[in-house]
C-alpha positions as CSV (number, residue, x, y, z in Angstrom):
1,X,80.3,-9.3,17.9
2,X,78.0,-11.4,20.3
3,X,80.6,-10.4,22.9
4,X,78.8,-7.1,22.5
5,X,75.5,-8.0,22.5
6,X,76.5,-10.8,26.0
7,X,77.5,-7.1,27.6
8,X,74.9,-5.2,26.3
9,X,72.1,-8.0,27.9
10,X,73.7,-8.6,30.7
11,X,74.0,-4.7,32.1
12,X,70.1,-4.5,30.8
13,X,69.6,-7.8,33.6
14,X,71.7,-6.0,36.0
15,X,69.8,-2.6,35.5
16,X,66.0,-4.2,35.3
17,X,64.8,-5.1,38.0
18,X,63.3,-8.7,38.3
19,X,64.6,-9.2,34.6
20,X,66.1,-13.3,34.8
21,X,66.8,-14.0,31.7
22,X,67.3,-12.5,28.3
23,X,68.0,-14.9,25.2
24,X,68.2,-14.4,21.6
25,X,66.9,-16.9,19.2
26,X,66.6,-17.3,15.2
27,X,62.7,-17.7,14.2
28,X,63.0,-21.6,15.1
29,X,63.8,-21.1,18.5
30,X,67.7,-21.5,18.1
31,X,69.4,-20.4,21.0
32,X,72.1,-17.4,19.7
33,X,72.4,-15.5,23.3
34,X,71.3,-17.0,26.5
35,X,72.2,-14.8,29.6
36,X,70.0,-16.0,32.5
37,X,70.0,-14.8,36.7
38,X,68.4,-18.0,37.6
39,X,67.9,-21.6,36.5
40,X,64.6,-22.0,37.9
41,X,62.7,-21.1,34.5
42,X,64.2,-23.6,32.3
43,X,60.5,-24.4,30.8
44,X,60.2,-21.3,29.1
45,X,63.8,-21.7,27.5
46,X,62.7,-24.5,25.5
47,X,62.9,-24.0,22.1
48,X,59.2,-25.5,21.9
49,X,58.1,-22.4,23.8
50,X,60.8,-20.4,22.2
51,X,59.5,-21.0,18.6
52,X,55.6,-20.4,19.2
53,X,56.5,-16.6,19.1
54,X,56.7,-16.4,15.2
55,X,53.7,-18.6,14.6
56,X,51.8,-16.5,17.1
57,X,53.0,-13.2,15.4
58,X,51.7,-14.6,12.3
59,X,48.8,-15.9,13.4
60,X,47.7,-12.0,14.7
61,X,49.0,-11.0,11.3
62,X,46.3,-12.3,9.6
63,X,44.0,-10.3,11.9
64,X,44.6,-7.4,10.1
65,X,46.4,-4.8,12.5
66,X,49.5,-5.0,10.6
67,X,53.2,-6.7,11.9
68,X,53.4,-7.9,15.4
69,X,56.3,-6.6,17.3
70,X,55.8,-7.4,21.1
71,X,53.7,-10.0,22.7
72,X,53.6,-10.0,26.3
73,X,52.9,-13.4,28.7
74,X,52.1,-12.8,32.0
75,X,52.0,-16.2,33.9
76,X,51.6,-16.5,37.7
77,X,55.0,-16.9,38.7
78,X,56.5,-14.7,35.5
79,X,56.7,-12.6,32.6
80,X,57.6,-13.5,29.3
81,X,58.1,-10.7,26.7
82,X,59.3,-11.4,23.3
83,X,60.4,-9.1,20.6
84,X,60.0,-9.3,16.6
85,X,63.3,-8.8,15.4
86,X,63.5,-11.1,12.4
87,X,65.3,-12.8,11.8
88,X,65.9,-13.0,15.5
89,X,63.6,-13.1,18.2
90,X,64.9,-11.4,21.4
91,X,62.8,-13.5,24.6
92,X,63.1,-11.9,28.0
93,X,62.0,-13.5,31.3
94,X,61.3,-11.4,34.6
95,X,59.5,-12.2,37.8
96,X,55.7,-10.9,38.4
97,X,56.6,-7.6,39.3
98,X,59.1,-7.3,36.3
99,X,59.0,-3.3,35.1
100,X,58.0,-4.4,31.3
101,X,57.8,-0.9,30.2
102,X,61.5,-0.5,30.7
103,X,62.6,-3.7,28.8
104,X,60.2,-1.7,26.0
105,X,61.7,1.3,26.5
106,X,65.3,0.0,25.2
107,X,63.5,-1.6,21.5
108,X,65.7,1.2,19.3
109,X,68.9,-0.1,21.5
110,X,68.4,-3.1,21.2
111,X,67.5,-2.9,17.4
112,X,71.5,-1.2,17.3
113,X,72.8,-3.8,19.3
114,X,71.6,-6.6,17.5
115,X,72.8,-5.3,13.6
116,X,75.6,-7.7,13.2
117,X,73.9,-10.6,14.7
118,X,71.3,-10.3,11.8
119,X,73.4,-9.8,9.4
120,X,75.4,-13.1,10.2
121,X,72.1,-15.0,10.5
122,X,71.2,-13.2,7.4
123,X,74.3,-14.8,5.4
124,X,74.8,-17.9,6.4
């Protein structure tokens, strides 16, 4: 099952370019799936940072516009795009120039992929 989803993540890193890391987290910030490029952006991997995304989503919840999927963090050194895929949160981690709009372009793939991890999240 997650030997799946390690392949899956790590051809997407190998196919994106600028993509460093990809990791896959419960809601708290958990670590599931961590495939990473480089070591040099082990601050956003904490699962401080990790866990902000489902307070944020929340948060712009209660603004009215419905359920958050995507937020998007573009830092000077980075981009940080996290997906809504609760029970998991699916974090990815490029350089500047990172092309986001792929990463966005695989969410129904990535929804697939990740079936059996939520399901085993889901149960226990």
């Amino acid at each position: 099952m997650t030997d799946d989803v390690k392949k899956f993540f790590h051809n997407m890193i190998q196919r994106v370019n600028g993509l460093h890391c990809v990791m896959v987290t419960d809601r708290d910030g958990v670590p599931l799936v961590n495939l990473e490029k480089e070591k040099s952006i082990q601050i956003v991997m904490k699962p401080a940072f990790l866990s902000t995304f489902t307070l944020a989503a929340e948060q712009s919840n209660k603004l009215g516009l419905g359920k958050n999927r995507n937020i998007i963090s573009v830092y000077a050194d980075y981009q940080v795009v996290q997906m809504n895929k609760l029970p998991l949160v699916v974090t990815f981690i490029g350089a500047q120039n990172c092309n986001i709009g792929h990463i966005l372009a695989m969410d129904q793939q990535i929804d697939t992929i990740l079936e059996e991890l939520k399901t085993a999240v889901t149960d226990s």
